[in-house]
Chimera marker file (.cmm) of the C-alpha trace (Angstrom):
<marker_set name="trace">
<marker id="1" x="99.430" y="114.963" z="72.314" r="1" g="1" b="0" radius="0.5"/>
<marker id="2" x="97.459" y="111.960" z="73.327" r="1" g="1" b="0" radius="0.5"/>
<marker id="3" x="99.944" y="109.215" z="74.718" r="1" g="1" b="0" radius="0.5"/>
<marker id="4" x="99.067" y="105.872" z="73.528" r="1" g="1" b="0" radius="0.5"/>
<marker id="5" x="98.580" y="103.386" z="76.733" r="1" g="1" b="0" radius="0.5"/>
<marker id="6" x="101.092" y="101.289" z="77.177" r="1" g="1" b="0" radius="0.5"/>
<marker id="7" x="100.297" y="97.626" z="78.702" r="1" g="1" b="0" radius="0.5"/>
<marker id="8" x="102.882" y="96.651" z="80.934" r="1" g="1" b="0" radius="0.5"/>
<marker id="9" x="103.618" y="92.234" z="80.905" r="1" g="1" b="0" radius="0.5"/>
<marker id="10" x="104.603" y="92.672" z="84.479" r="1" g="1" b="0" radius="0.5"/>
<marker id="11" x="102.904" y="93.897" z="87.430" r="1" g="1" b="0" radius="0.5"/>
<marker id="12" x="104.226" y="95.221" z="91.053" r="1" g="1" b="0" radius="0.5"/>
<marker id="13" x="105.076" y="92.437" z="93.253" r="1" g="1" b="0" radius="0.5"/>
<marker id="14" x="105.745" y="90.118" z="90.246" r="1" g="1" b="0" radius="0.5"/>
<marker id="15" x="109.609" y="87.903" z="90.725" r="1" g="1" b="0" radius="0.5"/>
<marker id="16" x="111.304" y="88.315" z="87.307" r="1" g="1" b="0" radius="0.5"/>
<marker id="17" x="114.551" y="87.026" z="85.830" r="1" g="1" b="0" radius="0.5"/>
<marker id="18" x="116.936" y="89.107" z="83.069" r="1" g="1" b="0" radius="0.5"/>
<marker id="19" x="116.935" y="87.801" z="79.816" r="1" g="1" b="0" radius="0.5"/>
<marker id="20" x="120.903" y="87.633" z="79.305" r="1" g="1" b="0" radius="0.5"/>
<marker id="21" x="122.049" y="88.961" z="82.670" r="1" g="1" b="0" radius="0.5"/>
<marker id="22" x="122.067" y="86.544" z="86.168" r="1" g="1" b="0" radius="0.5"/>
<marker id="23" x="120.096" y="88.311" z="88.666" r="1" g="1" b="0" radius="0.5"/>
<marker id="24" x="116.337" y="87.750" z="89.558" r="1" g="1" b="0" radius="0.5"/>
<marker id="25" x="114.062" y="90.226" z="91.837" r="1" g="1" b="0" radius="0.5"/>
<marker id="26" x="111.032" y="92.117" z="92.497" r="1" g="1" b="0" radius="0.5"/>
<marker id="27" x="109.478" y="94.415" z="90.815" r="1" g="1" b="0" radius="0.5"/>
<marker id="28" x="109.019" y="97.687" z="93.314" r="1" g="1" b="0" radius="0.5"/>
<marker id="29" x="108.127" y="100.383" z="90.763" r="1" g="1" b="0" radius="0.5"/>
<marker id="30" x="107.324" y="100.932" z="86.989" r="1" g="1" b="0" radius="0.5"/>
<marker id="31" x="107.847" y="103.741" z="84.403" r="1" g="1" b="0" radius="0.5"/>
<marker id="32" x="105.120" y="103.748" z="81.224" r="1" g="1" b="0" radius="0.5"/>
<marker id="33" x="108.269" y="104.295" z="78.933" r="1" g="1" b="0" radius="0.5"/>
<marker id="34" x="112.294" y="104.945" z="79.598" r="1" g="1" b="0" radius="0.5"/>
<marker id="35" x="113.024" y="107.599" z="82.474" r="1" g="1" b="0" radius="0.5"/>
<marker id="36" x="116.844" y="107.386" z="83.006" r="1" g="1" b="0" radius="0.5"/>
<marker id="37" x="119.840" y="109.239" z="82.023" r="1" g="1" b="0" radius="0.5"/>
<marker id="38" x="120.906" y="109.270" z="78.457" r="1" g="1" b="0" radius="0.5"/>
<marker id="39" x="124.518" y="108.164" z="80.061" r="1" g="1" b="0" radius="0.5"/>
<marker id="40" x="122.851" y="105.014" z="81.600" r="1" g="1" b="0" radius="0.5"/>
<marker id="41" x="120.850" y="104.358" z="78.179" r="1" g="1" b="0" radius="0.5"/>
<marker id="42" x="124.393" y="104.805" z="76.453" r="1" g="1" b="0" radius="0.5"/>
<marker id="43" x="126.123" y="102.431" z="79.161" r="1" g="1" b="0" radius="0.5"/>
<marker id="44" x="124.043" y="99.371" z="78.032" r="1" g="1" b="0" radius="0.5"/>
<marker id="45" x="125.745" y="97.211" z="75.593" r="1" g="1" b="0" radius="0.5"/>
<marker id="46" x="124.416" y="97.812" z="72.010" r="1" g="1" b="0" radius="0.5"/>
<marker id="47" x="123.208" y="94.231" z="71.319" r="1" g="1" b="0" radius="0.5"/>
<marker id="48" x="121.307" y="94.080" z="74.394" r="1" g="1" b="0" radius="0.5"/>
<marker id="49" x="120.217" y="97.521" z="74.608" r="1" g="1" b="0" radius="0.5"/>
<marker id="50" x="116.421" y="98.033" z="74.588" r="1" g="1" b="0" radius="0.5"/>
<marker id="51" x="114.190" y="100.557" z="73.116" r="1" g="1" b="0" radius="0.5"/>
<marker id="52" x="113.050" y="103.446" z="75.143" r="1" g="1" b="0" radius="0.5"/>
<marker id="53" x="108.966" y="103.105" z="74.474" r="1" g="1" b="0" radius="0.5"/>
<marker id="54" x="108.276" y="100.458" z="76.499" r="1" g="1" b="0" radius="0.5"/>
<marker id="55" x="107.380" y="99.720" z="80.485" r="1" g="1" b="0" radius="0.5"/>
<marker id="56" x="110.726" y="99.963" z="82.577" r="1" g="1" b="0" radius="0.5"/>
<marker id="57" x="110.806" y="98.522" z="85.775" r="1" g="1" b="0" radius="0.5"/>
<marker id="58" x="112.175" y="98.868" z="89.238" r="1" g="1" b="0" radius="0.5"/>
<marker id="59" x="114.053" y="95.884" z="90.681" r="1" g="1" b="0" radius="0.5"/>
<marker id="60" x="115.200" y="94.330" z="93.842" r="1" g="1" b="0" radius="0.5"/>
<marker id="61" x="117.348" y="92.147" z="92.310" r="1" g="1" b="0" radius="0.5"/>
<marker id="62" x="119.934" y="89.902" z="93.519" r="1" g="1" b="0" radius="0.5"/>
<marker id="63" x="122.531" y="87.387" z="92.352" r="1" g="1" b="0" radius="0.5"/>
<marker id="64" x="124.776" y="84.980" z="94.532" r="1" g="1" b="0" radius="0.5"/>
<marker id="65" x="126.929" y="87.735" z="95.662" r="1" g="1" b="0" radius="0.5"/>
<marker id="66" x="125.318" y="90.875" z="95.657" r="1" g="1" b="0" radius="0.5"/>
<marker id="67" x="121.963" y="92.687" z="96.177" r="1" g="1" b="0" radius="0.5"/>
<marker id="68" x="120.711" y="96.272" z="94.810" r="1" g="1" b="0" radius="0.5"/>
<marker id="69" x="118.518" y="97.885" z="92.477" r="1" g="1" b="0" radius="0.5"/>
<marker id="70" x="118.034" y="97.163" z="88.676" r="1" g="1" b="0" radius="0.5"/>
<marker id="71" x="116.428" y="99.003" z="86.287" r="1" g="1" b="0" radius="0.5"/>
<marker id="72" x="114.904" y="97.009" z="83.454" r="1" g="1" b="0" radius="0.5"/>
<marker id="73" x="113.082" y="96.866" z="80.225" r="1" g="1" b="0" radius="0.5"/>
<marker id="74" x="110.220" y="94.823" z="79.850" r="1" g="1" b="0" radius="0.5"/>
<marker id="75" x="111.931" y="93.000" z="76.789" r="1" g="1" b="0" radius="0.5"/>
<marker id="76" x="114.425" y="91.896" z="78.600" r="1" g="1" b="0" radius="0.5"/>
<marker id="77" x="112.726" y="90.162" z="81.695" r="1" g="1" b="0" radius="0.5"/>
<marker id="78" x="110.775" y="86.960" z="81.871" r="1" g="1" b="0" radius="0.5"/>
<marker id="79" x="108.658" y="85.601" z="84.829" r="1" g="1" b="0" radius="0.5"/>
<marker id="80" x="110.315" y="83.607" z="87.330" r="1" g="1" b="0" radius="0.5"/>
<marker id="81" x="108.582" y="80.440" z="87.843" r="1" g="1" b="0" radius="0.5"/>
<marker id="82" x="110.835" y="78.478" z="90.336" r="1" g="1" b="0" radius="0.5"/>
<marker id="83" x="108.103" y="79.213" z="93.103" r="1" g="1" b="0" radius="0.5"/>
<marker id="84" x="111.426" y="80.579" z="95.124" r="1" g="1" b="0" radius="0.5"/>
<marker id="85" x="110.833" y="83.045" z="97.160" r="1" g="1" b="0" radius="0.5"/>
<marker id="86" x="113.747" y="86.200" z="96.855" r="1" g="1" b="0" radius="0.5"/>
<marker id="87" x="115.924" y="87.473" z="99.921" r="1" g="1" b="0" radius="0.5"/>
<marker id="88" x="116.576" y="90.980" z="98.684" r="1" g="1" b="0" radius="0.5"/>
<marker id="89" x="116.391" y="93.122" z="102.369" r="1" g="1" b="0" radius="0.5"/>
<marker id="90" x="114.229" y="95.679" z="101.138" r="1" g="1" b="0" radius="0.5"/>
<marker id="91" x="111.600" y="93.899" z="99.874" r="1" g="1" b="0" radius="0.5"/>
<marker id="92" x="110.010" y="94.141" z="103.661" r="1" g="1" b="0" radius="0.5"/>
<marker id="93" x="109.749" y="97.651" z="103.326" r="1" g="1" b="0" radius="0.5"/>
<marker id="94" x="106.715" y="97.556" z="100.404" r="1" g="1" b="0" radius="0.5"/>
<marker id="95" x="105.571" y="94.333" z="100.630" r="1" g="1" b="0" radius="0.5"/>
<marker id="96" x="104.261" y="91.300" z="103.035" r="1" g="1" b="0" radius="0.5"/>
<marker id="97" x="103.655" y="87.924" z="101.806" r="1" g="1" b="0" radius="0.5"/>
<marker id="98" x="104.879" y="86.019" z="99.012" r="1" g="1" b="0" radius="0.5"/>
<marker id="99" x="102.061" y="83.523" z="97.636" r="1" g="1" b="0" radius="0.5"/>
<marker id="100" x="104.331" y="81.583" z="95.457" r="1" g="1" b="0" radius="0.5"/>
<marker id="101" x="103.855" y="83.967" z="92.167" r="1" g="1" b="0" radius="0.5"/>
<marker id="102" x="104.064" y="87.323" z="93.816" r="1" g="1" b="0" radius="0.5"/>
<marker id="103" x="104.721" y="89.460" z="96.429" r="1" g="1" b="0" radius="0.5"/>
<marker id="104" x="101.850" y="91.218" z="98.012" r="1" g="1" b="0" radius="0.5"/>
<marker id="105" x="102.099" y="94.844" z="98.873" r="1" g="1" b="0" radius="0.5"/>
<marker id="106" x="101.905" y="95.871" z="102.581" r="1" g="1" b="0" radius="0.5"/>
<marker id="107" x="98.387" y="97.129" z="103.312" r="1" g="1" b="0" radius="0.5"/>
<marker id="108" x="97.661" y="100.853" z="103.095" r="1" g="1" b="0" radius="0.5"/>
<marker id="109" x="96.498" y="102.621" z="106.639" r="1" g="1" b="0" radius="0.5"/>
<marker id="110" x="93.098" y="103.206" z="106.218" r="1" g="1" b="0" radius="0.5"/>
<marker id="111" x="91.824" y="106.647" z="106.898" r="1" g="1" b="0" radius="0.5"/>
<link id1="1" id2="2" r="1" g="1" b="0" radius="0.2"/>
<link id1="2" id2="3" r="1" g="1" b="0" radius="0.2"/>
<link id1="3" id2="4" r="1" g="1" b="0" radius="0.2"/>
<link id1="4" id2="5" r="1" g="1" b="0" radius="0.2"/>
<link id1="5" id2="6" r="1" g="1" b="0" radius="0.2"/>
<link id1="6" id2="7" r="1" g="1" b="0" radius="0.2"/>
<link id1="7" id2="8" r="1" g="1" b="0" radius="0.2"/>
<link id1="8" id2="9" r="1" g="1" b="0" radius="0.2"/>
<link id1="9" id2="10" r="1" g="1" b="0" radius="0.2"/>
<link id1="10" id2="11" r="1" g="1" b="0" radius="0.2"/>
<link id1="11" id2="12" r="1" g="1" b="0" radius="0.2"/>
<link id1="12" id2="13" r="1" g="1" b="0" radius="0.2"/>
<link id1="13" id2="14" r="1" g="1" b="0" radius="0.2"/>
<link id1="14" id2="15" r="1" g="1" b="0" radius="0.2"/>
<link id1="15" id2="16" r="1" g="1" b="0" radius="0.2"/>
<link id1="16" id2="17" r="1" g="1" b="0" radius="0.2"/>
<link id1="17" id2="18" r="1" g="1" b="0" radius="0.2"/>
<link id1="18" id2="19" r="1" g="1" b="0" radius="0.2"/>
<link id1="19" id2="20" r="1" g="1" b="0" radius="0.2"/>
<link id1="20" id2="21" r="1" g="1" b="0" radius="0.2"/>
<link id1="21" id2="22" r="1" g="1" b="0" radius="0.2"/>
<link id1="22" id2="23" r="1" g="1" b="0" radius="0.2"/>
<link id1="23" id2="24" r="1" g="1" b="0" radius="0.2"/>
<link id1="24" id2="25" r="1" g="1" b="0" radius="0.2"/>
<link id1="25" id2="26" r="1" g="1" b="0" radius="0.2"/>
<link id1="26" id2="27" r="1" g="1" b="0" radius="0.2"/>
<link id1="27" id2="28" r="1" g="1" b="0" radius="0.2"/>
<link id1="28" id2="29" r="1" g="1" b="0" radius="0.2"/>
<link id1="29" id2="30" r="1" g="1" b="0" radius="0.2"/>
<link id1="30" id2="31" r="1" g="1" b="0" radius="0.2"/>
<link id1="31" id2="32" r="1" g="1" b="0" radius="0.2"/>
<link id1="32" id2="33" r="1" g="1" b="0" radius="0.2"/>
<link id1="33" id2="34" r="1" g="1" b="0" radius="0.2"/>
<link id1="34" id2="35" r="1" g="1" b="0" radius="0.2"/>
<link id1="35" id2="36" r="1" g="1" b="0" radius="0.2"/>
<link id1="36" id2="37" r="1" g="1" b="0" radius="0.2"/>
<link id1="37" id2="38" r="1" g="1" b="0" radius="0.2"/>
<link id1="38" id2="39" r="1" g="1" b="0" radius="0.2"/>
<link id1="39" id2="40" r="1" g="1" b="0" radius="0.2"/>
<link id1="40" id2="41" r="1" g="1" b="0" radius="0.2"/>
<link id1="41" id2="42" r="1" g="1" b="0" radius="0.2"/>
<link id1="42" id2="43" r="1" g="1" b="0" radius="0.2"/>
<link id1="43" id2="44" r="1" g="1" b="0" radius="0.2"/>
<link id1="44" id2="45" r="1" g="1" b="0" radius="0.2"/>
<link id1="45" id2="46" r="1" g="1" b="0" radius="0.2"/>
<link id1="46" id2="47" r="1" g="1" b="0" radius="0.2"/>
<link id1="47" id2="48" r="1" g="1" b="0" radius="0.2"/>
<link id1="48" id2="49" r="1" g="1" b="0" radius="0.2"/>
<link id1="49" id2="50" r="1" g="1" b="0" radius="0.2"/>
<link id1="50" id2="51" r="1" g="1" b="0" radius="0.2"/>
<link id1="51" id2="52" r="1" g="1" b="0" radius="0.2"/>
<link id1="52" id2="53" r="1" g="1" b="0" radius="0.2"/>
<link id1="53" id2="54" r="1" g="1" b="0" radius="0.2"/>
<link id1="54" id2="55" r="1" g="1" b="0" radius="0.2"/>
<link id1="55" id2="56" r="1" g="1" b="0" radius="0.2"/>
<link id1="56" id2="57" r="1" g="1" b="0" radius="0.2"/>
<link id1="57" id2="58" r="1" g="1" b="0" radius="0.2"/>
<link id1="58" id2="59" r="1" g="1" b="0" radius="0.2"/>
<link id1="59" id2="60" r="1" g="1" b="0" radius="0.2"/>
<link id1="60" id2="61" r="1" g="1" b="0" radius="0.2"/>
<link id1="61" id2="62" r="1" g="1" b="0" radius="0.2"/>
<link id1="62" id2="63" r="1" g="1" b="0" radius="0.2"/>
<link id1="63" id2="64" r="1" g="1" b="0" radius="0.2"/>
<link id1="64" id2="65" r="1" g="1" b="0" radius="0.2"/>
<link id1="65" id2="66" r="1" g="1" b="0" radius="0.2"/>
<link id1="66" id2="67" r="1" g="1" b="0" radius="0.2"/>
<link id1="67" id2="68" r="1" g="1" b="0" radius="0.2"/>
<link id1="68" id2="69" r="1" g="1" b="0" radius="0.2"/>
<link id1="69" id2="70" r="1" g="1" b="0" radius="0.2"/>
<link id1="70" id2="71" r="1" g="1" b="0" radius="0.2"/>
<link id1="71" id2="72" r="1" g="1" b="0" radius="0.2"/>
<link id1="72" id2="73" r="1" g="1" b="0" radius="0.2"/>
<link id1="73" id2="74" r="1" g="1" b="0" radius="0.2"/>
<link id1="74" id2="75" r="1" g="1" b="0" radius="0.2"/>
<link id1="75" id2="76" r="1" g="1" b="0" radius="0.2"/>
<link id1="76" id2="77" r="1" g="1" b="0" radius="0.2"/>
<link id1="77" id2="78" r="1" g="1" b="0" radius="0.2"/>
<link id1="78" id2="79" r="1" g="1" b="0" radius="0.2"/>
<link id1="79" id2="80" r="1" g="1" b="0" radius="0.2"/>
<link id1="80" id2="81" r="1" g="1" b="0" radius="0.2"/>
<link id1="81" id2="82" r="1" g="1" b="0" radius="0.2"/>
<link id1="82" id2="83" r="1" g="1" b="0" radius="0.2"/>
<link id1="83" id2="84" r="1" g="1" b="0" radius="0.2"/>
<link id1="84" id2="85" r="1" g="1" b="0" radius="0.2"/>
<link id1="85" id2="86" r="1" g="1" b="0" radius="0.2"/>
<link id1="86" id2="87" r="1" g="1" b="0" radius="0.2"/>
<link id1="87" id2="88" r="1" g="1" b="0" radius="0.2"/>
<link id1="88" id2="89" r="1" g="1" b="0" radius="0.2"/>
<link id1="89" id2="90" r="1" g="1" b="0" radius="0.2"/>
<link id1="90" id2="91" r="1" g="1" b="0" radius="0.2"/>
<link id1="91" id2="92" r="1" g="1" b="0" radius="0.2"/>
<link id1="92" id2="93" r="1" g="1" b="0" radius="0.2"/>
<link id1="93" id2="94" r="1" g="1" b="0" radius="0.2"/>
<link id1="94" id2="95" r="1" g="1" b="0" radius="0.2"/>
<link id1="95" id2="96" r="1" g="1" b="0" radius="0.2"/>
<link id1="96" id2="97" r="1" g="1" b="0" radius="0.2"/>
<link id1="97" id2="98" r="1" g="1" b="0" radius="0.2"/>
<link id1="98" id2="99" r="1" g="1" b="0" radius="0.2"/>
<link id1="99" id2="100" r="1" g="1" b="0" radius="0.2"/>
<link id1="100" id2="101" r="1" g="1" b="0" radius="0.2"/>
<link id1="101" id2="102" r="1" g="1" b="0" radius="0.2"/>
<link id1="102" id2="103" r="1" g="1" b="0" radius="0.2"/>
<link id1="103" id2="104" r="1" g="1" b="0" radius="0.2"/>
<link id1="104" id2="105" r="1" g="1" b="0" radius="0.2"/>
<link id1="105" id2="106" r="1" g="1" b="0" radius="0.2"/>
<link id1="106" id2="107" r="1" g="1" b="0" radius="0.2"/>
<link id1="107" id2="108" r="1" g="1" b="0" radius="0.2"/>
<link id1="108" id2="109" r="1" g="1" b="0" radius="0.2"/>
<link id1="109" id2="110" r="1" g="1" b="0" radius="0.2"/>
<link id1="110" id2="111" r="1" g="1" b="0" radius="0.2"/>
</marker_set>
């Protein structure tokens, strides 16, 4: 079965804001389509709840209290244009420098 290509809005590196909830972060990692746990899936409100074939992404997100992980369909993110760069402490780990739009990934080694 030939899986139809799905183009994701977002790209690694991109900051992003939820549509209804208050957190913005980086994306770190993206699924092609929904690869969770039917209990999460379940655990999402109904009104907000998203289909499951779209791009999901990987989060460090953060709000005023709290940092951690989100994961997040595309239909419910926008782009975060405040040019504000985000504090989440793991963001070090995959990527270097923030240009104002984006975060860059750390280089590879070469080998």
């Amino acid at each position: 079965i030939m899986k139809k290509l799905i183009e994701a809005r977002f790209s690694i590196g991109n900051i992003v804001k939820h549509k209804y909830l208050n957190f913005r972060g980086v994306i770190f990692d993206l699924d092609p389509e929904f690869n969770n746990t039917e209990e999460w899936y379940l655990a999402i409100p109904e009104q907000i709840r998203p289909k499951k074939e779209q791009p999901f992404y990987h989060i460090f997100a953060e709000n005023e209290e709290i940092f951690y992980i989100a994961y997040v369909s595309e239909q419910n993110l926008i782009l975060d244009d405040s040019g504000l760069p985000a504090n989440h402490p793991d963001i070090k780990q995959i990527f270097s420098d923030f240009d104002g739009n984006s975060y860059m990934p750390h280089e590879r080694a070469k080998n």
